[in-house]
TORMI-295954 format. One record per residue: x, y, z of N, C-alpha, C in turn. Coordinates in steps of 0.05 Angstrom, whole numbers, padded with zeros to 5 digits, always signed. Layout:
// TORMI-295954
XYZXYZXYZ
...
END
This chain:
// TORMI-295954
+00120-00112-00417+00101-00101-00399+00103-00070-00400
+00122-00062-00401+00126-00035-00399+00123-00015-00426
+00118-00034-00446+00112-00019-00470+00077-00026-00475
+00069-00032-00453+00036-00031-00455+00032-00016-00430
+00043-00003-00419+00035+00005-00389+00019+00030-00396
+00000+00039-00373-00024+00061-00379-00003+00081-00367
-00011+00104-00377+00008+00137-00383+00007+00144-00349
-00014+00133-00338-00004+00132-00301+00013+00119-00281
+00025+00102-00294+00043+00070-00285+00064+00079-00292
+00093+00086-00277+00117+00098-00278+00137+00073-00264
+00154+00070-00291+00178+00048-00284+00197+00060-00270
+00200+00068-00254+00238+00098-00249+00253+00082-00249
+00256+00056-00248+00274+00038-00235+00293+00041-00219
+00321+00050-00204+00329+00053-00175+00334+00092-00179
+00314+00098-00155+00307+00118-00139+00328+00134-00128
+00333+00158-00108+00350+00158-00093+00324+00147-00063
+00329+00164-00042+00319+00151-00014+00298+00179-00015
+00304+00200-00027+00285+00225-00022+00272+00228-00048
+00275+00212-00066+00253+00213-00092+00236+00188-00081
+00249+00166-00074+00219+00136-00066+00199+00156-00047
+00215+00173-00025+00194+00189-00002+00171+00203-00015
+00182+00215-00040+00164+00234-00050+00139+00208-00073
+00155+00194-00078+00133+00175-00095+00120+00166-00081
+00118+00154-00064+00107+00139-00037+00089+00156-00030
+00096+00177-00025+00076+00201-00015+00057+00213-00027
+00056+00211-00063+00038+00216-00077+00015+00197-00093
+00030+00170-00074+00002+00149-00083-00020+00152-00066
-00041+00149-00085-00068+00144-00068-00065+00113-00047
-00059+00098-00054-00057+00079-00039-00025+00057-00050
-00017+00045-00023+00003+00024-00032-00013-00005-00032
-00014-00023-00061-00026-00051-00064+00006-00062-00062
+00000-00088-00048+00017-00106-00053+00004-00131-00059
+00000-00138-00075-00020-00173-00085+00003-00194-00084
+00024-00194-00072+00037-00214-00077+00019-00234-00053
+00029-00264-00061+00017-00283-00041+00031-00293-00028
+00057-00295-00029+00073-00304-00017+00099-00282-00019
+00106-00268+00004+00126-00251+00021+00139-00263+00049
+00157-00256+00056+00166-00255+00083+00154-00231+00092
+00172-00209+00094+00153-00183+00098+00170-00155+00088
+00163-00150+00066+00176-00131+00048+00177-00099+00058
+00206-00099+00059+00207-00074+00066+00187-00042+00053
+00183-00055+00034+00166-00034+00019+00143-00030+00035
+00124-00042+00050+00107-00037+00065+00122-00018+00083
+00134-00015+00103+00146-00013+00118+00153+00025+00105
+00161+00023+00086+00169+00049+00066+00140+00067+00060
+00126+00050+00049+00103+00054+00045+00088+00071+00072
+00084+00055+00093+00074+00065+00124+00089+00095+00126
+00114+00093+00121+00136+00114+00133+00121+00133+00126
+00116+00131+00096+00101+00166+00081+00069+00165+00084
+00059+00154+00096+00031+00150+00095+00019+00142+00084
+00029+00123+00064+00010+00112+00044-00013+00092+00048
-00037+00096+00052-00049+00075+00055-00040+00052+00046
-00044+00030+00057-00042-00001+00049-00057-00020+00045
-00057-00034+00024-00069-00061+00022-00062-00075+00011
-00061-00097+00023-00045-00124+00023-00068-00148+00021
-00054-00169+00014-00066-00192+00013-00074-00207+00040
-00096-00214+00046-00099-00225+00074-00083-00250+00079
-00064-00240+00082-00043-00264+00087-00038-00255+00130
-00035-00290+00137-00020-00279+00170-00001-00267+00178
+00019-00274+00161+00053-00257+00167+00034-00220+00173
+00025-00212+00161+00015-00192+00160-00001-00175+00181
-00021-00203+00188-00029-00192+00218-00017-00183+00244
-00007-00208+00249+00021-00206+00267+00034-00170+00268
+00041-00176+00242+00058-00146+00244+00043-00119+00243
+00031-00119+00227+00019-00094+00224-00016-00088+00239
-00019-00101+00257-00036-00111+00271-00064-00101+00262
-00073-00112+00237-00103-00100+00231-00100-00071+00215
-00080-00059+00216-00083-00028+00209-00069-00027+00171
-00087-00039+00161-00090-00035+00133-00112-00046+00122
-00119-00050+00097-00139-00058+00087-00128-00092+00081
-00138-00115+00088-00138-00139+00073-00162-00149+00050
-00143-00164+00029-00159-00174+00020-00159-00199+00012
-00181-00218+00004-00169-00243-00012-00160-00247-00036
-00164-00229-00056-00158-00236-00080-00161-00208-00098
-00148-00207-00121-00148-00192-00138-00175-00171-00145
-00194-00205-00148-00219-00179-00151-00226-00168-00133
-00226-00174-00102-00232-00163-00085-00209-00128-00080
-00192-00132-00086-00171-00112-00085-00183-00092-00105
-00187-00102-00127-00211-00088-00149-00230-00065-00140
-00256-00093-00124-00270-00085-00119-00266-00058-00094
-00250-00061-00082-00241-00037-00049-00233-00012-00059
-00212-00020-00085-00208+00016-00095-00230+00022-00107
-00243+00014-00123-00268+00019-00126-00280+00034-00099
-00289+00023-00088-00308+00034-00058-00291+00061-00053
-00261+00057-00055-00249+00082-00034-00246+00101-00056
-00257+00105-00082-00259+00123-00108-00286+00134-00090
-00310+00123-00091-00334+00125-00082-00332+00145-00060
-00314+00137-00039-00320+00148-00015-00282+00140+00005
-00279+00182-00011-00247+00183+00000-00246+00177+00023
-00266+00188+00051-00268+00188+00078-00260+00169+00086
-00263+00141+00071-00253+00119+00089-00226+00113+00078
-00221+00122+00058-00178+00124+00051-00170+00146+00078
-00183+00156+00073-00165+00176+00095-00158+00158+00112
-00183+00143+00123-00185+00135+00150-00158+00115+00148
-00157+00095+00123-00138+00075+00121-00108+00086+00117
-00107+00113+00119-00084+00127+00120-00075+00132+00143
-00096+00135+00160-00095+00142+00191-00084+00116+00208
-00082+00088+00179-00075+00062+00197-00044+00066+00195
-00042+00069+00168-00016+00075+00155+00001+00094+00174
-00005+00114+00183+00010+00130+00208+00010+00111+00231
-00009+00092+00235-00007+00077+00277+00019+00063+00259
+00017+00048+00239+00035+00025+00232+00062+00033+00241
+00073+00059+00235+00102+00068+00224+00095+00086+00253
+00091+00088+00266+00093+00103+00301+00094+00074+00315
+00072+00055+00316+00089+00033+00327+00107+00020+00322
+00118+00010+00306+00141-00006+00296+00161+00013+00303
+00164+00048+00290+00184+00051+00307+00191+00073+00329
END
């Protein structure tokens, strides 16, 4: 996998705690497509630095992060949303703006 990866897709493999802050911080958005999680701290990391989120519309997810990310059902749909938020940054911001309630409520 990693010898086909596009010249934007960076393996670091283990980080310190103030280089993940700074990677975290320079994504346009955090995807997680997994379908099955408990609930990964990486979200959680993710929220910390503001990264927008989108996740799979799974429940564990509601519960916790109560609405304040993007859901989706499926891959192409995940597709299709960065698409839209290429189109029109205004509403990433906005999903960034969820990404800050997430990580002020929880802690």
């Amino acid at each position: 996998m990693m010898e086909k990866s596009t010249k934007n897709l960076l393996f670091p493999g283990i980080v310190t705690p103030e280089r993940m802050r700074e990677l975290y911080s320079l994504a346009d958005i955090f995807l997680l497509p997994s379908y099955n999680e408990l609930f990964p701290m990486t979200i959680l990391e993710a929220a910390s630095c503001d990264a927008p989120i989108m996740l799979r519309d799974l429940d564990l997810y509601k519960v916790i992060l109560e609405g304040n990310y993007h859901a989706t059902a499926d891959k192409d749909e995940m597709k299709q949303s960065i698409l839209e938020y290429q189109k029109n940054p205004d509403s990433l911001k906005e999903l960034k703006e969820k990404a800050k309630k997430n990580f002020k409520r929880i802690f």
